[in-house]
Each structure stands twice: as structure tokens, then as C-alpha cells.
KOLFI-452187 format. One line per 8 residues: number of its first residue (from 1); their letters; for each residue x, y, z of N, C-alpha, C. Coordinates in Angstrom, 1 decimal. Layout:
NUM) A) X/Y/Z/X/Y/Z/X/Y/Z | ...
***
This chain:
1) XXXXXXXX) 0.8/-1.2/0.0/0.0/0.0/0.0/0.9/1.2/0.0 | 0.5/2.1/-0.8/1.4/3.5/-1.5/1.0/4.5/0.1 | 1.9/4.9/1.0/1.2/6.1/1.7/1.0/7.3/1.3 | -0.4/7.8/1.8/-0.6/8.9/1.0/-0.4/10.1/1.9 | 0.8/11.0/1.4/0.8/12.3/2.2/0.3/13.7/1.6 | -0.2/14.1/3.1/-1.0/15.6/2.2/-0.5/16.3/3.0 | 0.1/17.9/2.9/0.8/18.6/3.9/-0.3/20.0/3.6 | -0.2/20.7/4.8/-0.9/21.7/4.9/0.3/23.6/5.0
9) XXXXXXXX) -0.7/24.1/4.2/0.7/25.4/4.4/0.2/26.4/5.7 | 0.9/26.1/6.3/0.5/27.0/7.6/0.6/28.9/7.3 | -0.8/29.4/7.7/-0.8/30.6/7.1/0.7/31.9/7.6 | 1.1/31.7/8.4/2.3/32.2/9.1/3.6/31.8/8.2 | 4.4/33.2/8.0/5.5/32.6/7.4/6.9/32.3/8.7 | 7.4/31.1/8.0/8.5/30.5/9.1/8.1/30.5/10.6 | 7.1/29.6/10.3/6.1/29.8/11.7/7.0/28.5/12.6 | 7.7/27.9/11.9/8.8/26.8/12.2/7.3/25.4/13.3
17) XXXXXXXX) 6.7/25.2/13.0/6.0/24.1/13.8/6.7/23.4/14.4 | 6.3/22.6/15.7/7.3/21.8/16.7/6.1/21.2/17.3 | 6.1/19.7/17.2/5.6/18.9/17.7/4.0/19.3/18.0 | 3.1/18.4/17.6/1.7/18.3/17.5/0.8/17.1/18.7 | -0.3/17.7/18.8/-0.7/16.9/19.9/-2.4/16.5/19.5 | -3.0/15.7/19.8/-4.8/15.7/19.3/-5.2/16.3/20.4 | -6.1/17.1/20.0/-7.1/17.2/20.8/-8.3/16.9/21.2 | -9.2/17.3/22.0/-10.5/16.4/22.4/-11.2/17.1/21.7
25) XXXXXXXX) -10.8/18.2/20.9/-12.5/18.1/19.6/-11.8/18.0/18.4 | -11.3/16.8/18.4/-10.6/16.0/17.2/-10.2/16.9/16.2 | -9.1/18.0/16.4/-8.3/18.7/15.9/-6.6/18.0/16.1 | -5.9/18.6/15.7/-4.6/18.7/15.9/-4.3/20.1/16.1 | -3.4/19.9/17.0/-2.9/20.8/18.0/-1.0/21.4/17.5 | -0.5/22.5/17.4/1.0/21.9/17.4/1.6/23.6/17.7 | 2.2/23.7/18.1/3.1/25.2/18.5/4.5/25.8/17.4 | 3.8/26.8/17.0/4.6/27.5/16.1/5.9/28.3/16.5
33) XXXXXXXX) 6.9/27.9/16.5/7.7/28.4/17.5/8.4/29.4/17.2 | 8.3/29.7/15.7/9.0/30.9/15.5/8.0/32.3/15.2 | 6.8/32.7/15.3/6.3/33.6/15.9/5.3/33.6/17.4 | 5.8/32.5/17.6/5.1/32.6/19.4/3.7/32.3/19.4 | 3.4/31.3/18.5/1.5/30.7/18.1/1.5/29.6/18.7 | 0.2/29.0/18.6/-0.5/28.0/18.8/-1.9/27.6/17.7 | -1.2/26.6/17.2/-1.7/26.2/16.0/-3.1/25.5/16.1 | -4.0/25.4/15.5/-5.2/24.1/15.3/-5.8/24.0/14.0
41) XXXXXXXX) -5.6/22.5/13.7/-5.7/21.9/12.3/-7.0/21.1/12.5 | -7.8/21.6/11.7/-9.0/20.7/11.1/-8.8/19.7/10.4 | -9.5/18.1/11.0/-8.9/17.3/10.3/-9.8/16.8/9.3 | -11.1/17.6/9.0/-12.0/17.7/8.5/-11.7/18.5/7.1 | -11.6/19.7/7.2/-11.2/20.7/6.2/-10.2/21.1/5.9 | -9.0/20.4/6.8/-7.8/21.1/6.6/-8.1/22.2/7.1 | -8.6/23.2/7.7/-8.6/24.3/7.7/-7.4/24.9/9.5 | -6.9/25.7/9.3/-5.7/26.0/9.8/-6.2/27.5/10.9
49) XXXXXXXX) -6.3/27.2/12.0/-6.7/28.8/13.2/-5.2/28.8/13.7 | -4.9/30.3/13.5/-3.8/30.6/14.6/-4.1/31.3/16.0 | -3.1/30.9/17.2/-3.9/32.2/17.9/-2.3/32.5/18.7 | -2.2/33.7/18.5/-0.7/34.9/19.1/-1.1/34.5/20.4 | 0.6/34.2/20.8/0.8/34.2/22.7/0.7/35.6/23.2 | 1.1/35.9/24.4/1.1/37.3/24.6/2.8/37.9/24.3 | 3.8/36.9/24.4/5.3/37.1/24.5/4.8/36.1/22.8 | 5.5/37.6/21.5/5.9/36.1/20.8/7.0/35.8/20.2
57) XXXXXXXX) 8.1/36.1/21.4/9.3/35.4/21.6/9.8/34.2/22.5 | 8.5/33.6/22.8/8.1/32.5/24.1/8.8/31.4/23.9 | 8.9/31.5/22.2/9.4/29.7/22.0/8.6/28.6/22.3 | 7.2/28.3/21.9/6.8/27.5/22.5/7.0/26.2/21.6 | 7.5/25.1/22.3/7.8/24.1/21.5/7.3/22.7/22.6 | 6.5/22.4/23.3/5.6/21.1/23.3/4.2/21.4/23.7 | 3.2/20.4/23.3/1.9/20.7/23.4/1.4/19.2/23.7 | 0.2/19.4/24.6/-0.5/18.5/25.1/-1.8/18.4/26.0
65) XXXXXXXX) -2.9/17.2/25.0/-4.6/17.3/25.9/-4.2/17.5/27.4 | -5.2/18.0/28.2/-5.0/18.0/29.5/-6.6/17.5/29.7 | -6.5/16.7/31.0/-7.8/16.4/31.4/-9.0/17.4/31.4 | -8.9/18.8/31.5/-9.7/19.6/31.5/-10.1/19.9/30.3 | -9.3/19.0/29.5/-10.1/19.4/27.9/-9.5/20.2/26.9 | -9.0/21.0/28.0/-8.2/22.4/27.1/-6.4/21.7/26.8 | -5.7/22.3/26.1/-4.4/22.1/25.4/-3.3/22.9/26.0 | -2.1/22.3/27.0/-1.4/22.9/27.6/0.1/22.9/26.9
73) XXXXXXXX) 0.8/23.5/26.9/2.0/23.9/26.1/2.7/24.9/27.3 | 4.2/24.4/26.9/5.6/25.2/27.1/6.0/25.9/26.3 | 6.8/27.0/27.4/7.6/28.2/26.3/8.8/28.3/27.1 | 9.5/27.8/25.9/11.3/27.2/26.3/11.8/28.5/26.9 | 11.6/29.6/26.1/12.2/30.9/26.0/11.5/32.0/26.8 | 10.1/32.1/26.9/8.8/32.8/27.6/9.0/32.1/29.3 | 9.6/30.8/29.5/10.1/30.2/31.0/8.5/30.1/31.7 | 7.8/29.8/31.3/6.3/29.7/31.4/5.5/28.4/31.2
81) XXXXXXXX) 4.6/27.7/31.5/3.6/27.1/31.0/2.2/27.5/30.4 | 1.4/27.7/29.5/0.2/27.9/28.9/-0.9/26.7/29.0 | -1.9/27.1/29.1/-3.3/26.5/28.4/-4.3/27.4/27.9 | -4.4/26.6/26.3/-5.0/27.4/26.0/-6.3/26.9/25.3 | -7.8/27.3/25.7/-9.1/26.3/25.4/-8.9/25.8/24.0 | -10.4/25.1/24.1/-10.3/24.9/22.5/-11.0/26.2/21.6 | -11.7/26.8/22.6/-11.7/28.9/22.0/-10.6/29.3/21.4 | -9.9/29.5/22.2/-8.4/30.2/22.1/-8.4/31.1/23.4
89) XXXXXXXX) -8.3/30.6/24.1/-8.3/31.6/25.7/-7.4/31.1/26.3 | -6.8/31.8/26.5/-5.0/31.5/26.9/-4.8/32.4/28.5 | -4.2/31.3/29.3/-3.6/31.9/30.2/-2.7/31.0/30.4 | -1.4/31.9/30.9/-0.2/31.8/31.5/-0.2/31.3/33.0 | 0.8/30.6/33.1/1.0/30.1/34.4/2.9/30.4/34.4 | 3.2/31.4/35.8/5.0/31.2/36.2/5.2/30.1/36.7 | 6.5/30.1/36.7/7.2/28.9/37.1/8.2/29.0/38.5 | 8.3/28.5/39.6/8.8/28.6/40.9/10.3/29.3/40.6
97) XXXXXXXX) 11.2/28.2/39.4/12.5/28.1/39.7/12.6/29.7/38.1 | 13.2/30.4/38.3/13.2/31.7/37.0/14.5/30.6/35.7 | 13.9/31.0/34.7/15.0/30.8/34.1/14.9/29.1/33.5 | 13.7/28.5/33.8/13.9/27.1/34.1/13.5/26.3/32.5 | 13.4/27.4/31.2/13.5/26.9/30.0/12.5/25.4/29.7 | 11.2/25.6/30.4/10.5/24.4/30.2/10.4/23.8/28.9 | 10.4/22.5/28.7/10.6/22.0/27.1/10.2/20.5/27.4 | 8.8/20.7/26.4/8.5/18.8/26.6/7.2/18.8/27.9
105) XXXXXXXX) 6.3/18.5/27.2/5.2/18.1/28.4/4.4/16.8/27.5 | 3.6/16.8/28.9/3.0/15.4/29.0/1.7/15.4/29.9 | 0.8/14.7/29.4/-0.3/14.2/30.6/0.3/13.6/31.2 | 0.1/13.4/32.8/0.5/11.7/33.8/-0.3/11.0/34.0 | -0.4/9.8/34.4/-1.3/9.3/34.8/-2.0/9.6/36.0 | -1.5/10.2/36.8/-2.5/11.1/37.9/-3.4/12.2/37.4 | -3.6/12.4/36.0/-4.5/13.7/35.6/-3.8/14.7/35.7 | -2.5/14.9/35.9/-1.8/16.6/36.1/-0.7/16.6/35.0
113) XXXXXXXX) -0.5/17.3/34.5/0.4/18.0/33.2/2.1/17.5/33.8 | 2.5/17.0/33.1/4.0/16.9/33.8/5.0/17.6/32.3 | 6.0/18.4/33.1/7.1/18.8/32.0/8.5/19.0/32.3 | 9.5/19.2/31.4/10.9/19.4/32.1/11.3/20.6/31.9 | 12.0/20.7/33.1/12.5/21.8/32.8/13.9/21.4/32.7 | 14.2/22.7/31.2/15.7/21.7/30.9/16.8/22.0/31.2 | 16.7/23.5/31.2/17.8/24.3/31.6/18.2/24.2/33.1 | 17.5/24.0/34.0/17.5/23.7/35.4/18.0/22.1/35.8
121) XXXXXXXX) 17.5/21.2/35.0/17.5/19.6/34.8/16.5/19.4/36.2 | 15.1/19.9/35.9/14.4/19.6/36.8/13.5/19.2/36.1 | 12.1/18.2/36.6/10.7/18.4/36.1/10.1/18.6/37.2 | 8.7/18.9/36.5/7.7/19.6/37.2/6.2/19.2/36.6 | 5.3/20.0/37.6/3.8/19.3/37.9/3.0/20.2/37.9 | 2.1/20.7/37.0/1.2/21.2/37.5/-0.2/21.0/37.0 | -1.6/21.2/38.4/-2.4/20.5/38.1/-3.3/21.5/37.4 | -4.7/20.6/36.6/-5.9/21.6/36.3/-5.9/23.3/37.0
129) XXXXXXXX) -5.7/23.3/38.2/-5.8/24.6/38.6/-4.6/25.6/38.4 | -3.5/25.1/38.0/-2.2/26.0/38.1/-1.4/25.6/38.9 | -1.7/24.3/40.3/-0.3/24.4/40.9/0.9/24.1/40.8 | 2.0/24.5/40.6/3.1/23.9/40.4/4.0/23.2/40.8 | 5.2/21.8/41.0/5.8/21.7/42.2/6.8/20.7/41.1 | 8.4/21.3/41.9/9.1/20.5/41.0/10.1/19.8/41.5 | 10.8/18.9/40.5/11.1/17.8/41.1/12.7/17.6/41.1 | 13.6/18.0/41.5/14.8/17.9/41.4/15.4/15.9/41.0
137) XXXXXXXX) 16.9/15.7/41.8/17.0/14.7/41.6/17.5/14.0/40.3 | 17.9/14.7/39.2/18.2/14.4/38.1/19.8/14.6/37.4 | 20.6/13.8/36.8/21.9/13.9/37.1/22.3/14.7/35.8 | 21.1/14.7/34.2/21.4/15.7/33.4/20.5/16.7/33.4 | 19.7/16.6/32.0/18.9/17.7/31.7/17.9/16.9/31.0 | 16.4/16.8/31.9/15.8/16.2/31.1/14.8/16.7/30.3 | 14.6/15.8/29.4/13.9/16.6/27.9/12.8/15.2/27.7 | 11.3/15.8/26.8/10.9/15.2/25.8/10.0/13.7/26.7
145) XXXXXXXX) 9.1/14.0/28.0/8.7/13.3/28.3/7.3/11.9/27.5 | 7.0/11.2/28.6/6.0/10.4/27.7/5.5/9.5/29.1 | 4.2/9.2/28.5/3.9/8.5/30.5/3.8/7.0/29.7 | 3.7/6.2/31.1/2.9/4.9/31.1/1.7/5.0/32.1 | 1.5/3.7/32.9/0.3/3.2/33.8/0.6/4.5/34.9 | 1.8/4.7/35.5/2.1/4.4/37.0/3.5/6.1/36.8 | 3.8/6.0/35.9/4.7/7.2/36.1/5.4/8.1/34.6 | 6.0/9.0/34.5/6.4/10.0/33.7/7.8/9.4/33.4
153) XXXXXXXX) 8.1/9.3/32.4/9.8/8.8/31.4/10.3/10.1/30.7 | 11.1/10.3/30.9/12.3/11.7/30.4/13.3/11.1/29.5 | 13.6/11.6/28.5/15.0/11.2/28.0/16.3/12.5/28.5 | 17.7/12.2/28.4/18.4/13.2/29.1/19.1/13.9/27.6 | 19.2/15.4/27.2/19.8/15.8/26.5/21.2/16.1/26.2 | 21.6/15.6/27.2/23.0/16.0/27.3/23.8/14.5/28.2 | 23.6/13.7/28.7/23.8/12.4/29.2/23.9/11.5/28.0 | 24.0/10.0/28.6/23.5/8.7/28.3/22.1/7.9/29.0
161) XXXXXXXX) 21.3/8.6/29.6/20.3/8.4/30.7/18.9/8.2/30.3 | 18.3/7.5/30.8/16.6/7.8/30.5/16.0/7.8/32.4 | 15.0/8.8/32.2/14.8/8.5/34.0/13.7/8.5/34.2 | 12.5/7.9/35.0/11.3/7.5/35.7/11.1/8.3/37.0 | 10.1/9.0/36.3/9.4/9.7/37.9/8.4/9.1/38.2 | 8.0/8.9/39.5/6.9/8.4/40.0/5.8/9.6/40.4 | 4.8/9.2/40.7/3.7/10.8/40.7/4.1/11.1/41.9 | 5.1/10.5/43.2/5.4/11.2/44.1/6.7/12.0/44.1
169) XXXXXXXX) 7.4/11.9/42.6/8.3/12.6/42.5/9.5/12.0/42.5 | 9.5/10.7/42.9/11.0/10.1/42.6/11.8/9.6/41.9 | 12.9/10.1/41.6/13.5/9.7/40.2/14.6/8.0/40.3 | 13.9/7.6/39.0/15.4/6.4/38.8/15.6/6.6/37.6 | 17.0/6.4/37.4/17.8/6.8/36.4/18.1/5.1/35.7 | 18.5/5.0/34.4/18.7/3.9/33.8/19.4/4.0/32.6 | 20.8/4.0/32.4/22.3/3.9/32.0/21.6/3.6/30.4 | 22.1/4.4/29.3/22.3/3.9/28.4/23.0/2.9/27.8
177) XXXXXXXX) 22.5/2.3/26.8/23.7/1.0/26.5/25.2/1.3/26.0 | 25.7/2.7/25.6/26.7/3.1/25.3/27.1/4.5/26.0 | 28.5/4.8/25.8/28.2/6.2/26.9/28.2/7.5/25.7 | 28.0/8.5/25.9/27.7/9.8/25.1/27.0/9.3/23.9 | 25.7/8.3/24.2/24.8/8.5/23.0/23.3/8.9/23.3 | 23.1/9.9/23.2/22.0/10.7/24.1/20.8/10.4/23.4 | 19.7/9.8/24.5/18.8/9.6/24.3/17.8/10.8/23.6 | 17.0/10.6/22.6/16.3/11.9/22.3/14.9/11.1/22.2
185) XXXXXXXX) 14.4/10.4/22.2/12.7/10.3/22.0/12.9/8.5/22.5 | 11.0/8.9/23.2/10.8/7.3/23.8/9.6/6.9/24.1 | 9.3/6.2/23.9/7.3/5.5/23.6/7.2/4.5/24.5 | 6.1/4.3/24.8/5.6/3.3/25.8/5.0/1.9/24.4 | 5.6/0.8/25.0/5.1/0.2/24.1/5.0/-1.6/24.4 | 3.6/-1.9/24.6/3.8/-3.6/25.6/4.3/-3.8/26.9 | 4.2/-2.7/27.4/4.5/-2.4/29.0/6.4/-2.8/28.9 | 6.9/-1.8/27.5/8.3/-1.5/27.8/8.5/0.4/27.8
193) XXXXXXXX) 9.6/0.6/27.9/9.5/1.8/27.4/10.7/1.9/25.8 | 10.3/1.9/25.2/11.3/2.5/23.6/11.8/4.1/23.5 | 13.5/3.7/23.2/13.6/5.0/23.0/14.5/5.0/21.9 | 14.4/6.5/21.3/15.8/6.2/20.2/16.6/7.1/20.3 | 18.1/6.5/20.0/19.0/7.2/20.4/20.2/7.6/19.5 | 20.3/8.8/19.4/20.9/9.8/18.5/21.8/9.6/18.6 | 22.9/9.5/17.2/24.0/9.2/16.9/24.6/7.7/17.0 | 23.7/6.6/17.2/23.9/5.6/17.5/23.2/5.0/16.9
201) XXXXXXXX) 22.4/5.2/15.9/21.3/4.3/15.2/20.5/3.0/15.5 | 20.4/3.3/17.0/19.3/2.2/17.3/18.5/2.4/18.0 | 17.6/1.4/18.7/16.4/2.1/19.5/16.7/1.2/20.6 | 16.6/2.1/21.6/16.6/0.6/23.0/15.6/0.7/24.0 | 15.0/-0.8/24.8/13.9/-0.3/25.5/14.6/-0.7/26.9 | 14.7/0.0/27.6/15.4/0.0/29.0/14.9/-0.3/30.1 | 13.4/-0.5/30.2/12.9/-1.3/30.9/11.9/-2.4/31.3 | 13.4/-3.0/31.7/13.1/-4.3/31.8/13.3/-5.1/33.4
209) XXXXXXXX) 13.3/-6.0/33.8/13.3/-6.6/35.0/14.7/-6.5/35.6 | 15.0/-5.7/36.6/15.7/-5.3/37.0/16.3/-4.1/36.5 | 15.7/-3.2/35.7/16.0/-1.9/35.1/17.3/-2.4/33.8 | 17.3/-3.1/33.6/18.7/-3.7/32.3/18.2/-3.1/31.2 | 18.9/-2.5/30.3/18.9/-1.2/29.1/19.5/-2.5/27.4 | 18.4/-2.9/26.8/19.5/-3.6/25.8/18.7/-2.9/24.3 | 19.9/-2.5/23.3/19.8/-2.1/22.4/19.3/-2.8/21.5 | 18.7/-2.6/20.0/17.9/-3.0/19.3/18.7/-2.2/18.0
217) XXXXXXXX) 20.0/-2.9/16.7/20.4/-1.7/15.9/19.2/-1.7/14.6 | 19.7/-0.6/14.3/18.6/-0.2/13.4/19.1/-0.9/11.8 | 18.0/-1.0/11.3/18.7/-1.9/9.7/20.3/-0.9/9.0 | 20.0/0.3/8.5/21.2/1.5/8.3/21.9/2.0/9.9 | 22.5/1.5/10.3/23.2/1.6/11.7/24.1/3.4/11.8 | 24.4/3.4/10.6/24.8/4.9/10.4/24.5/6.1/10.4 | 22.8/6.0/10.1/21.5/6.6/10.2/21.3/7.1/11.7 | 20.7/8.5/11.4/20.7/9.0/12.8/19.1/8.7/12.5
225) XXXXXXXX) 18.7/8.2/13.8/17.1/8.3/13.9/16.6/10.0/14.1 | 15.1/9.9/13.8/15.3/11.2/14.1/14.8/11.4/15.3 | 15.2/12.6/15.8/15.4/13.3/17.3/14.7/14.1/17.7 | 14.6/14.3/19.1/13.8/15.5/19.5/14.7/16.3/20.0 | 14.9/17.5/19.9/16.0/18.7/20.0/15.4/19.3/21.2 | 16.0/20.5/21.8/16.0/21.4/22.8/15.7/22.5/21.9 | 16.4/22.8/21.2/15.6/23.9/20.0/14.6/23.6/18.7 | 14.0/24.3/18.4/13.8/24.1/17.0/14.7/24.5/16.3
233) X) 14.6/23.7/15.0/15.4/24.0/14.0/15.2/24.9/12.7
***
């Protein structure tokens, strides 16, 4: 079977898009990071709504449903978290630590938004109402979460690491299978976690019974999978 791709022209020029999320009124969701938007795609009509942050130098580059229905997003550069309805009614939420370059969110399985902050190498929590609390404990910088049943998975940007938060906040770390090959993206998958790892052309799923990390090479081994960055590109 031939895939068929259809791409959409986003009305914004060099609106640079970064990562997309569905929403609960079966839209797609995705943050335009080089004028400071928040994007929603009709998956009906193609049809394309932008809506301006209030900073739009915010950088916002991850996006994600939240139990309340509405679509919550980080701004790497704005040091902020957003939700913003499926109207377009945006409020801002600060962040405890200044400076803390949030990048990468996620639902948890407790119902509350989880994200990293990367610049700080912390993550953090905050629920439907705004509150915030974050979680130290991390030996790089973690980036680019993704949940399972029971807890929140980070890959490290700058490490060999992938690490597991539990919803009370405690971290375990788990050693890549090589050293300086930095984890960049990782999926839950058959009650493993998968991740793939940049500059090393393979995917490894790390946990396993007794936390043991074993690699999987990819068919072109020389091939960089592709990656989830700290910036856009």
C-alpha cells in the first residue's frame, strides 16, 4: 500500500511548527515556535486557526490534551507554561525556579500535566488549577517526556540516561547502553519503554526486570534516527 501524504501550508511565514498533539475536539494541535503561536488543524477541512501568545518570543515548542479538555503547552524561551481552550483563551502560568526553559510536556497518569525543565534539569507538575511543584533529583537535563500506567519517562539531552518519575516525584535513572549516546525520544510500548537514540542508530527499550537497558540496531546503523532537539530547527 502506496502512503498517501498531504501537507498543509501553515498561514504564518516560518512559523517553524514543533511537535503536534490531538485534541478532544478532534483537531490537531502543534506550536509554532518561530512567531510565538498556537496552532489548530482541522482534520475535516484542513482548515488552519492561529492564535498569538502574549510574549511572541516564548518559544513555544511542546503541546498536550489535558484532562480539562483544554491544550497545555511550554515556552522554552517565555520560561512559562500555557493552556490554551479549544476557543483560544490562553492563560499563563509562572514557574517557581526563574529561568527554568520548560521544554516537553505530557499528561501523567495522575491527571496533572507533567514537564521538564531543561535548563535547570528539573521536572515539574502542574495540576488543572495551576499548581506547580518540582522535582529535582536528576543527574542531566531532562527533555521530551511520555507517560505509562504508573509514572512519567524523560530522555536526558546532554547524558547517556533515561529517568522515571513516579507521581510522588522520585527519580530512577537507567544507564544507556553506550556512553555519550544521548537519548532523544521514547514511547511506551507492551508495557516497555522505547527510545531512540541519536548518533547511534538504534532504539533501546530500558525497561526491563531489574532496570537492564538492551539495544535494538537499526537496519542502516549509520543513520541518525530522528530526534527530538531542545531547540527548533
Amino acid at each position: 500500500m502506496t502512503p498517501h501524504i498531504l501537507e498543509h501550508r501553515i498561514p504564518t511565514p516560518d512559523s517553524r511548527p514543533y511537535i503536534v498533539a490531538a485534541g478532544s475536539d478532534g483537531c490537531v494541535w502543534f506550536c509554532e515556535s518561530g512567531p510565538g503561536q498556537i496552532g489548530r488543524l482541522s482534520v475535516t477541512d484542513g482548515a488552519i486557526t492561529e492564535f498569538a501568545l502574549p510574549n511572541p518570543t516564548c518559544t513555544p515548542i511542546g503541546v498536550a490534551a489535558g484532562v480539562d479538555g483544554a491544550m497545555w503547552f511550554t515556552e522554552s524561551k517565555g520560561h512559562k507554561v500555557g493552556r490554551i481552550t479549544l476557543d483560544g483563551a490562553i492563560t499563563e502560568f509562572d514557574l517557581p525556579t526563574p529561568e527554568s526553559g520548560p521544554n516537553g510536556i505530557m499528561l501523567g497518569p495522575d491527571g496533572n500535566i507533567w514537564f521538564a525543565e531543561h535548563t535547570v534539569g528539573k521536572v515539574a507538575r502542574i495540576t488543572p488549577g495551576g499548581k506547580v511543584t518540582e522535582f529535582g533529583g536528576f543527574s542531566g537535563r531532562p527533555l521530551a517526556p511520555t507517560a505509562t500506567a504508573d509514572a512519567v519517562w524523560f530522555s536526558d539531552s546532554i547524558g547517556s540516561i533515561v529517568a522515571r518519575v513516579d507521581m510522588d516525584g522520585h527519580v530512577t535513572e537507567f544507564a544507556a547502553t553506550a556512553a555519550r549516546q544521548r537519548p532523544a525520544r521514547h514511547h511506551p510500548g507492551a508495557g516497555w519503554q522505547y527510545l531512540v537514540r541519536a548518533g547511534r542508530g538504534q532504539c533501546d527499550h530500558p525497561h526491563q526486570p531489574g532496570g537492564q537497558n538492551s539495544g535494538i540496531p537499526a537496519p542502516h546503523a549509520k543513520r541518525q534516527p530522528p530526534r527530538h532537539r531542545g531547540r527548533p530547527r
